[in-house]
C-alpha positions, 0 to 999 in steps of 0.5 A: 341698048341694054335688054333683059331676057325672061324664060318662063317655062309653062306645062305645055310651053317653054319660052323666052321672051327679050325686053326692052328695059322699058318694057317692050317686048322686042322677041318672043320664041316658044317651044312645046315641051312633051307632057308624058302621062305612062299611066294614070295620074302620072304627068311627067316631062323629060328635064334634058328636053325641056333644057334643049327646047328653051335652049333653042327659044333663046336662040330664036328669041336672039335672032328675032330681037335682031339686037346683039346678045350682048344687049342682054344685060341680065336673065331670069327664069320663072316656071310651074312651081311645086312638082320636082326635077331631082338630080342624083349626086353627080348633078344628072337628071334622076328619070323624068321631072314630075309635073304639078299636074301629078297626081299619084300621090293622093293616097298617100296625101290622103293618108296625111290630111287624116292625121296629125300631119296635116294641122302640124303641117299647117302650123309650121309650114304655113299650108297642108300637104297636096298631091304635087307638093315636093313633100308629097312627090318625095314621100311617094317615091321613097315608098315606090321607087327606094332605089331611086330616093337613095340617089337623089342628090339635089332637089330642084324646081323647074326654073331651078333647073333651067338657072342649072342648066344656063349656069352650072349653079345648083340653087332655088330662091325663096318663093320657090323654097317656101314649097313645103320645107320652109318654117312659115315665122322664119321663112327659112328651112326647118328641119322639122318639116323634114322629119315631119314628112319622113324626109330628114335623109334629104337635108342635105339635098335641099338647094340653097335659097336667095332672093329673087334679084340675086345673082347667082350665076352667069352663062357658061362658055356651053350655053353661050355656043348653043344659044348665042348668049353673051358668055358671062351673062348675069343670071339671078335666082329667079322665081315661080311662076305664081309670083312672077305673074302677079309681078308682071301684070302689076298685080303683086301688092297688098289690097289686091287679089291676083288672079292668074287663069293658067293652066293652075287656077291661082289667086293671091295676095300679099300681107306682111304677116304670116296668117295661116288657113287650112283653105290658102298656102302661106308662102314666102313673098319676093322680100323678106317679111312678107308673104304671098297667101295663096289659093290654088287648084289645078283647075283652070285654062288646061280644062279649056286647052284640053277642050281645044286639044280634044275637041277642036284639033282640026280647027286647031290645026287649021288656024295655025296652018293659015296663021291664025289664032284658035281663039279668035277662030272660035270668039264668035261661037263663045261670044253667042253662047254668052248671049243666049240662057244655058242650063250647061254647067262643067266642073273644071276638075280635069287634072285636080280641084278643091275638093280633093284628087278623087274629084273628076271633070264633067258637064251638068246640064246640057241638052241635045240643042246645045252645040260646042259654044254653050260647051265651050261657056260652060268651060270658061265659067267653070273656070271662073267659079273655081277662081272664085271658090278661091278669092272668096277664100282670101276674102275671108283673111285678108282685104281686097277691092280689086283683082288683076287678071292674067293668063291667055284667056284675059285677052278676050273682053267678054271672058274679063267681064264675066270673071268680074260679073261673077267675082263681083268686083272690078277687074283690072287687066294689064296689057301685057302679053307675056306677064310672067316672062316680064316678072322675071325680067324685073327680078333680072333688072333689078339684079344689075342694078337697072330697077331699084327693085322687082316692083319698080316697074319701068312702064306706066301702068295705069296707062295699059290696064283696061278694067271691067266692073261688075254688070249688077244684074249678070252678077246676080244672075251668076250667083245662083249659077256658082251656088248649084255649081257649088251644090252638085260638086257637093252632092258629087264628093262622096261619088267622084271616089267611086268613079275613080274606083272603076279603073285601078289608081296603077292603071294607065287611062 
């Protein structure tokens, strides 16, 4: 029976998930990857770690499926996108991979979003520069770190260096070329883009792009005796995650607004024009001529998974001790926080936001009668009002009447109505649980032929997707709350720097 494996390589969390080629998940394997923050603003992980603990999640997956290798009939990979996982010359990993939570160089893009650099930027790539941009990152370490510059000899994403690491295959895919060095009219590189971030040294360290379906590669004999993979297994070119997602949960079309409640706060959209705003990325959609408008902040589930990681780790390890889930442990507290008035508000700016990397995370508003639920709504509907500071942005380009929902928190049916009370439009959640890995596993699909292409996707749709409509009366009620969270992150613009200036930007904590 023919199966397709997707990897989808989160922040936190590596995966590997086999479907059937109807659709059914048949296994799921995941593995926590180390996150490691040496001071502040850095978020790195280690590339030779991440390979091994996807590695073994294949190998977990295989077993679990309890279906011969040989089954798998194509692989994809899809992970976090922007961040950077150089090689030098002689294809090892150059130091630890730099996260798209990164924030080191905010100065730098400071310095950028001053200058001409940012509207030319704009103008020619489709989307200023930001903090974990591979533009950013690489100018940051040709200024910092010369030494290591001079070495780099390929530049990769995450899911890149995992396809290098199934396949010995240097290369990336268009949605994730369109990072930074792309020509937004042509969607292929420009060397302008290079020179006009100071980069030209490095055109030759640019990963030749395909499309997503493409294949690229094949599993090494290595691989095969370390996973239990098929040797000569096809691999495609994958894709980011951002994509991907959309893709999986049926999102992925003009006239809808993807929301994707990750550890990103990410919503987009699809035109078949290229149509630029300082507030959104145009970047390069799966196909050719068309692009994926996308709205973005590090601003969404990694506040709520910070929460859960500081906050609830008893609980947590509790839960999973007994085979239970954290969320469902802490539904009931989430579910009765909803049910009462709260004058809690958060600012879900843990790691980044739109208002710049100075801006930081807190609660407004909470009083000493409030316990860890109203906290915890707090958090959820900070969430949600970041998602909407966004989607309202591509609601100002691009037309839409519905969104699609995904990410660990669509799970829950209370949070899915809020996201439409306060979106103030229908929301449609598919059922399918592991949505980026089932968006890879399409692009592989299609790749050997079992799909006419990505978005044929084999499953009834209509028939999984529940979806929530606005309540008129919470919506409006939730309209005054995002306004006076619009306001204090307003009135707070010129403080947060001031706050970040307590503590040395080189100091750790």
């Amino acid at each position: 029976m023919p199966s397709l494996l997707g990897i989808d390589s989160g922040l936190t969390v590596t995966k590997a998930v086999i479907f059937d080629v109807d659709g059914t998940p048949l296994a799921v394997a995941r593995r926590r990857v180390t996150q490691f923050i040496p001071k502040a603003r850095h978020v790195e992980r280690d590339m030779d770690e991440l390979w091994n603990a996807t590695a073994d999640a294949i190998a977990e997956a295989i077993v679990l499926s309890k279906r011969p290798a040989s089954d798998i009939k194509a692989i994809a990979a899809t992970a976090h996108g922007d961040g950077i996982y150089l090689l030098d010359r002689s294809r090892k990993p150059l130091g630890r991979a730099i996260l798209s939570l990164d924030s080191r160089a905010g100065a730098l893009v400071d310095r950028w979003l001053a200058s001409p650099v940012a509207d030319a930027a704009l103008a020619l790539t489709g989307q200023l520069p930001h903090v974990s941009a591979p533009s950013a990152l690489l100018a940051w370490i040709k200024e910092k770190e010369p030494s290591r510059f001079e070495r780099i000899g390929h530049i990769l994403s995450c899911k890149d260096w995992l396809r290098f690491c199934l396949t010995g295959v240097v290369g990336t895919d268009r949605t994730e070329a369109s990072t930074s060095f792309t020509h937004v009219g042509s969607q292929d590189y420009s060397e302008d883009a290079l020179t006009l971030f100071g980069l030209d040294a490095l055109k030759d360290a640019l990963p030749p792009a395909s499309r997503s379906d493409e294949i690229v590669g094949r599993v090494t004999a290595t691989v095969a005796g370390r996973t239990g993979l098929a040797e000569g297994t096809p691999v495609v070119a994958g894709l980011h995650d951002v994509t991907a997602s959309a893709l999986g949960a049926g999102g992925y079309a003009s006239g809808v607004v993807a929301v994707i409640a990750g550890t990103y706060s990410i919503n987009e959209t699809l035109s078949s024009e290229p149509r630029v705003d300082k507030r959104w990325f145009c970047r390069n959609a799966i196909a050719p001529g068309l692009w994926n408008n996308m709205s973005i902040s590090p601003a969404s589930t990694a506040n709520y998974d910070w929460f859960l990681d500081k906050l609830c780790a008893g609980e947590r390890a509790g839960a999973e001790a007994a085979g239970q889930s954290i969320h469902t442990l802490l539904a009931p507290e989430i579910e009765a926080a909803f049910a009462r008035p709260s004058t809690a508000l958060f600012h879900p700016y843990l790691f980044g936001s739109p208002y710049g990397a100075s801006a930081s995370a807190g609660f407004f508003g909470l009083g000493g009668w409030h316990d860890r639920g109203d906290m915890l709504r707090a958090v959820l509907e900070g969430i949600a009002f970041n998602h909407k500071i966004h989607v309202d942005a591509l609601g100002d380009g691009f037309s839409f009447g519905e969104a699609r929902l995904a990410g660990g928190i669509s799970r829950n049916p209370v949070v899915v109505q809020m996201f439409a009370d306060v979106l103030g439009m229908p929301v449609t959640v598919t059922e399918t649980d592991e949505a980026a890995a089932w968006g890879a596993a399409l692009c592989a699909g299609a790749g050997v032929g079992l799909y006419a292409d990505p978005q044929s996707d084999p499953r009834n749709v209509g028939a999984i997707a529940r979806t929530s409509y606005p309540d008129a009366g919470r919506s409006a009620e939730y309209r005054v709350r995002y306004a006076l969270f619009r306001e204090i992150a307003e009135a707070m613009a010129p403080i947060w720097p001031k706050i970040g200036g307590l503590v040395p930007a080189d100091t750790a904590h």
